[in-house]
VOPAGU-2260 file (C-alpha; in pm, 1 decimal, decimal comma):
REM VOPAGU-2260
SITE   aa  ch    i         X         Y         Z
SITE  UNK   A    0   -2437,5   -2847,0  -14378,6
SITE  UNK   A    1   -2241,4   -2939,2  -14690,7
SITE  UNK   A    2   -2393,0   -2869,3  -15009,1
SITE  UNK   A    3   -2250,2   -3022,1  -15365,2
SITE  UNK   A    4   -2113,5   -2726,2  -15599,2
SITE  UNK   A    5   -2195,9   -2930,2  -15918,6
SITE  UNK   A    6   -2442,6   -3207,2  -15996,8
SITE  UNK   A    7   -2349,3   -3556,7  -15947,7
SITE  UNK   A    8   -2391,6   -3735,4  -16326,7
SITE  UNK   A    9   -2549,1   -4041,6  -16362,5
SITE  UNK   A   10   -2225,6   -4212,8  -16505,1
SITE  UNK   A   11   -2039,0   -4106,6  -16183,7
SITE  UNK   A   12   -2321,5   -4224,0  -15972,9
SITE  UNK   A   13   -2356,3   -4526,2  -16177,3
SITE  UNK   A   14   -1955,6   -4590,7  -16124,7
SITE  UNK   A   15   -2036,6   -4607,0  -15731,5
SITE  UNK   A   16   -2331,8   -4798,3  -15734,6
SITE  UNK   A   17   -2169,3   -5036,4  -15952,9
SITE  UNK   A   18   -1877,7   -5155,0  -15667,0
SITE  UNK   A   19   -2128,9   -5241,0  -15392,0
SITE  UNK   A   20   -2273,3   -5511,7  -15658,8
SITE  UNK   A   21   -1933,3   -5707,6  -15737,9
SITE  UNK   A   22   -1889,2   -5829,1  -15357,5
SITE  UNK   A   23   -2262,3   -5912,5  -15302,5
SITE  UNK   A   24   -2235,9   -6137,3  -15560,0
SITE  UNK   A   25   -1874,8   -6358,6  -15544,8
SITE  UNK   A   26   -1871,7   -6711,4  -15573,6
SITE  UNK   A   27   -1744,7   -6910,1  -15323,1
SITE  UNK   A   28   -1561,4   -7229,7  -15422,6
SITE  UNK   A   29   -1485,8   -7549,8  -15280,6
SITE  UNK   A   30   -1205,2   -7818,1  -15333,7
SITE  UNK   A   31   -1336,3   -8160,5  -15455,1
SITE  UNK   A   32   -1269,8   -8428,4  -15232,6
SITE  UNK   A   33   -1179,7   -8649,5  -15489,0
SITE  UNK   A   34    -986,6   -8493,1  -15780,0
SITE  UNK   A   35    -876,4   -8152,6  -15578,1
SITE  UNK   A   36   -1075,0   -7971,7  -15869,2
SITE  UNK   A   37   -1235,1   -7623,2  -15792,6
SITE  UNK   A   38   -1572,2   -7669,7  -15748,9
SITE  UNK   A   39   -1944,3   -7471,0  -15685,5
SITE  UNK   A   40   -2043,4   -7569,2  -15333,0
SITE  UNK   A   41   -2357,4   -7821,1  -15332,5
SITE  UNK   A   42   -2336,6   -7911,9  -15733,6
SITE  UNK   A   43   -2242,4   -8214,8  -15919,5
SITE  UNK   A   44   -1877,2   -8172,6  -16044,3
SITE  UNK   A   45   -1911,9   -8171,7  -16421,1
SITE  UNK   A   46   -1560,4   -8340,7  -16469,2
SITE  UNK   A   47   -1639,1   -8682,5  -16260,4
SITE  UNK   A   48   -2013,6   -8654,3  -16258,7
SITE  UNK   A   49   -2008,6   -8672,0  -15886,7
SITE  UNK   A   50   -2203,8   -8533,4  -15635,7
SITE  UNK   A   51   -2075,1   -8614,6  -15212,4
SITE  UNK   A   52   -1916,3   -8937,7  -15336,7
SITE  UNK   A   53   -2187,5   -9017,5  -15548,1
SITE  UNK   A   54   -2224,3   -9103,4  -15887,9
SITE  UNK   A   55   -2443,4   -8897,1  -16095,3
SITE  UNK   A   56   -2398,0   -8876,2  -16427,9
SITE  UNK   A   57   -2133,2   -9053,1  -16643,7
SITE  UNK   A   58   -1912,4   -8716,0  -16802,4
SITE  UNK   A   59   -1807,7   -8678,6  -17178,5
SITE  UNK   A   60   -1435,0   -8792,7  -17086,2
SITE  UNK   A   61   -1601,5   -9136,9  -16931,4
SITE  UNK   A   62   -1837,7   -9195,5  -17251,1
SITE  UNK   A   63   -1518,5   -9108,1  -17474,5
SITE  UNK   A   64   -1305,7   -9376,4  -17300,4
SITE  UNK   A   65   -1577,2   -9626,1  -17359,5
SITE  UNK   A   66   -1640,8   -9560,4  -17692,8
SITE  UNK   A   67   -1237,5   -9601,3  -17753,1
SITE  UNK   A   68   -1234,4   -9922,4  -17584,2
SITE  UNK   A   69   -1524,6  -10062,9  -17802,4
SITE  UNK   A   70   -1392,2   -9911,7  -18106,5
SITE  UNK   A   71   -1060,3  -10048,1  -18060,5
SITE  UNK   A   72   -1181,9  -10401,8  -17965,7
């Protein structure tokens, strides 16, 4: 049976703990229908405000253009 020669440190142990974690946790993303943004799968796009086709929220850039066009009228 093999035996080690030297301990194993807990930073070197640590070290190949630590890759298993990275793939466990990568996100998977999803082109938007609509704008061909990368999104989150099964979340509201933040730029549109969109969620499946439907509307949400209104985002910052929409409430920006409105205030514009009220300002400038």
């Amino acid at each position: 049976m093999a035996v080690p020669k030297k301990k194993t440190s807990v930073s070197r142990k640590g070290m190949r703990h630590a890759g298993q974690h990275h793939k466990l946790y990568a996100k998977t993303v999803v082109r938007d229908a609509t704008t061909g943004d990368l999104v989150l799968p099964h979340r509201v796009d933040p730029a549109t405000g969109t969620y499946k086709g439907i509307k949400i929220f209104t985002s910052r850039a929409e409430k920006l253009a409105q205030k514009t066009e009220t300002t400038e009228e």
